[in-house]
N, C-alpha and C positions, 0 to 999 in steps of 0.2 A: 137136511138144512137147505133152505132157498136160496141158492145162486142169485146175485145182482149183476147186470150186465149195464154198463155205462153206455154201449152201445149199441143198439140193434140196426144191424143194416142189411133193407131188402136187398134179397138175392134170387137170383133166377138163370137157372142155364138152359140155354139156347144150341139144338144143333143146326147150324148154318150152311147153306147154300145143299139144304136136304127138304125131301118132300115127305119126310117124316120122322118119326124117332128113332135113333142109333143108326144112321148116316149122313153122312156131311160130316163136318170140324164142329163139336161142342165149343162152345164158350161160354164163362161166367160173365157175369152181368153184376155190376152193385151200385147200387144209386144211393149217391151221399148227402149229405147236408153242405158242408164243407170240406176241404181237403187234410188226410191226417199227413203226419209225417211221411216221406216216401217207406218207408224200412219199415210203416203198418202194411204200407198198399203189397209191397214185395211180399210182407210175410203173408197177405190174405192171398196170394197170386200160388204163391207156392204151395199154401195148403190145399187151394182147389185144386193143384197139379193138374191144371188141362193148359193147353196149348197156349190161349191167352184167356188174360180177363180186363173184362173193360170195366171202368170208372168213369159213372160220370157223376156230375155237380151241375146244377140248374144255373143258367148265368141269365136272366133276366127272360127271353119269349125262347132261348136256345139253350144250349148246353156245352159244359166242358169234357173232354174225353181225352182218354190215357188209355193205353194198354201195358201189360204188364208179363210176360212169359214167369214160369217157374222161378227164375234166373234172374232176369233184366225187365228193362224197361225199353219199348221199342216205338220208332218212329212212325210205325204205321200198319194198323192191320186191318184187313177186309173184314174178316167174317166175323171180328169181334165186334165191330163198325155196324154189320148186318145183324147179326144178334141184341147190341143195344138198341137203334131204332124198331126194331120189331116191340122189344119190349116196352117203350117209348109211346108208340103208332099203334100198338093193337092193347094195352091195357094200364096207359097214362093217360089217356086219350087227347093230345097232341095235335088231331088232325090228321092230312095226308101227306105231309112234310117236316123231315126235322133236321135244323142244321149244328153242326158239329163245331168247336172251335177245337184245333188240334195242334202237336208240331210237327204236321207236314198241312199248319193253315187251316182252311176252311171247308169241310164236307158238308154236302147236303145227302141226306137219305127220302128217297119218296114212294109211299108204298101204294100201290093198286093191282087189285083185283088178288089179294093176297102173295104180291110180288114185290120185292123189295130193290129198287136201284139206286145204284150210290155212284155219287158222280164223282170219280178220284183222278187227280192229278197222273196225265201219261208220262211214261219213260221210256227215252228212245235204249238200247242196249249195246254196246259198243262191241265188236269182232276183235278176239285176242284169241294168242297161241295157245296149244293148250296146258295147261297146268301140270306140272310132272308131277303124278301118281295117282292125280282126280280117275282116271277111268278104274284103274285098280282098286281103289277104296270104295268106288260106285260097288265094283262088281260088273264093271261091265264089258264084257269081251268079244272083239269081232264088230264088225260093221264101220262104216266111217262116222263119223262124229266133228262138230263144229262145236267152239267156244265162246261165249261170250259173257259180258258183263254189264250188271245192272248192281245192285244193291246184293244180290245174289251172285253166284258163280251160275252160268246157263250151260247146259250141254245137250247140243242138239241131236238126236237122232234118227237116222233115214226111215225108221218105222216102230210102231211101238210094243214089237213084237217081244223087246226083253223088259217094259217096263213091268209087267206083273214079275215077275221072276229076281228082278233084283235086288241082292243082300248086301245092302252094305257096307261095309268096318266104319261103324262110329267114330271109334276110338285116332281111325287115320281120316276121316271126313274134319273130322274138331281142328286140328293142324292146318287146314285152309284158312286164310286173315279174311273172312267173310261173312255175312250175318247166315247164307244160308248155301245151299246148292240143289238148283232144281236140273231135273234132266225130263225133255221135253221129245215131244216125235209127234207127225201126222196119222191121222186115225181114219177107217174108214166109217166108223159109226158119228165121232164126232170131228169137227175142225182139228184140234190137239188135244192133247190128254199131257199129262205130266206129274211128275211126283216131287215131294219137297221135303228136303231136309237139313235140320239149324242145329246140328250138336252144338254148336258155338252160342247158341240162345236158350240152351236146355230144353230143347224139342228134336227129338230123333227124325221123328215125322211130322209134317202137320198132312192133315187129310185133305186140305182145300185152303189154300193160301190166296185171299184177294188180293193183298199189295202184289206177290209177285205176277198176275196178273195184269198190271200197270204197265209192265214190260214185255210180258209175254202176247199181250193181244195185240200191240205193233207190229211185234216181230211179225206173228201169225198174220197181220193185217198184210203186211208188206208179201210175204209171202205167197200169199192166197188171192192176193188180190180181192177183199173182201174187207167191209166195215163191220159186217158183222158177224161174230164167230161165235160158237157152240162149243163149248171147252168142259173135258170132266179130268179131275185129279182125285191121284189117293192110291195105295195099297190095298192091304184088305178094306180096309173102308173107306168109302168114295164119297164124290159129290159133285154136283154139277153147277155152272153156269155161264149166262149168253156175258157177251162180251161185244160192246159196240164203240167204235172210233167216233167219236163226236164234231161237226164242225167247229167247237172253239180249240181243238185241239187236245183236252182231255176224254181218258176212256169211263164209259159208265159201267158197273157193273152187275146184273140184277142174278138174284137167287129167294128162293124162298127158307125159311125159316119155321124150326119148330119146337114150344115151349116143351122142356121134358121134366127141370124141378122148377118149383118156385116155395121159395121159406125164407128166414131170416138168420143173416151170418151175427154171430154174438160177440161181442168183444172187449 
């Protein structure tokens, strides 16, 4: 018997802020007509089970965008940000700019010479005490360590010597009142390096987090005395990108991108 499908909508997943296939943060991609109900978007979010998926909708020479985790619905994501402009900019054909209407405002994505940068809103991160039992649920033992706060919980490290190595407890990370927890250190290959994770957003890990970046390339800016930084994040699977302080006072952030499915989600 032939299936009818009321819906067919392009899909395409992108792995983000990688220079090829199965590295970087995957992300789905689905470009709509109009918008369904939230509790379709969730359930299409959940089925792809990857870290996020972007939605967008055409709003007259720009676009509308949403991201969506397994889970929830969230304020703002980089690489899912980088993965719909790629698929925008390299096979909508769109041009060499595409801007975003979002709620965290106005993004612009602009790509050259196969390089994707997106101009996002900086955050500065605020110094607090630390968190009783965050180091323990990290997995992380010995060394001194700094606190702070953005949209994330940040925990700083004098080097990144234990970030390959750390095992988390999920289950006591979720108990923090926080969208995620990154733990960060200086690197001698790169600027910083850092790892990120949202039990609280149904993502254990994500490989390459741009929004925490927002806040992480200040920090590092401040730091380093440096506008421009050279950042890679992720566990077994990594991903890299520059990070530059802008004179209006947001961070840009560029990475390349690379198509690995493209078909249609049925529904």
């Amino acid at each position: 018997m032939k299936n009818s499908y009321p819906q067919r909508i392009p899909f395409y997943q992108v792995d983000a802020f990688s220079q090829g296939p199965f590295t970087g943060n995957p992300a789905a991609v689905c470009l709509l007509d109009t918008w369904p109900e939230d509790a379709v978007l969730q359930h299409i979010a959940r089925e792809n089970n990857l870290s996020e998926t972007a939605f967008v909708v055409k709003q007259g020479d720009d676009f509308a965008l949403r991201w969506f985790t397994p889970a929830v619905e969230v304020d703002l994501c980089g690489h899912a940000t980088l993965a719909a402009a790629s698929v925008l900019l390299r096979h909508e054909e769109t041009g060499k700019q595409v801007r975003f209407f979002t709620r965290s405002g106005e993004l612009t994505v602009t790509a050259e010479d196969g390089k994707f940068t997106m101009d996002f809103p900086l955050v500065i991160p605020r110094r607090i005490a630390a968190p009783d039992g965050l180091l323990s649920a990290l997995g992380i033992t010995g060394g001194a360590c700094e606190f702070w706060q953005a949209s994330d919980l940040i925990v700083v490290m004098e080097d990144d010597a234990q970030l390959d190595g750390l095992t988390p407890d999920f289950a006591a990370l979720a108990k923090f009142n926080t969208r995620g927890v990154v733990v960060t250190a200086p690197s001698r290959q790169y600027d910083f390096r850092s790892r990120w994770f949202g039990p609280q957003v149904g993502v254990n890990e994500d490989p390459v987090t741009g929004s925490a970046h927002t806040f992480l390339a200040p920090l590092w800016s401040d730091r380093l005395a440096k506008k421009t930084l050279h950042a890679q994040q992720g566990g077994s699977r990594k991903g890299e990108l520059l990070c530059h302080i802008n004179a209006n006072g947001r961070v840009e952030l560029t990475g390349e991108a690379c198509l690995v499915i493209e078909g249609v989600f049925l529904i």
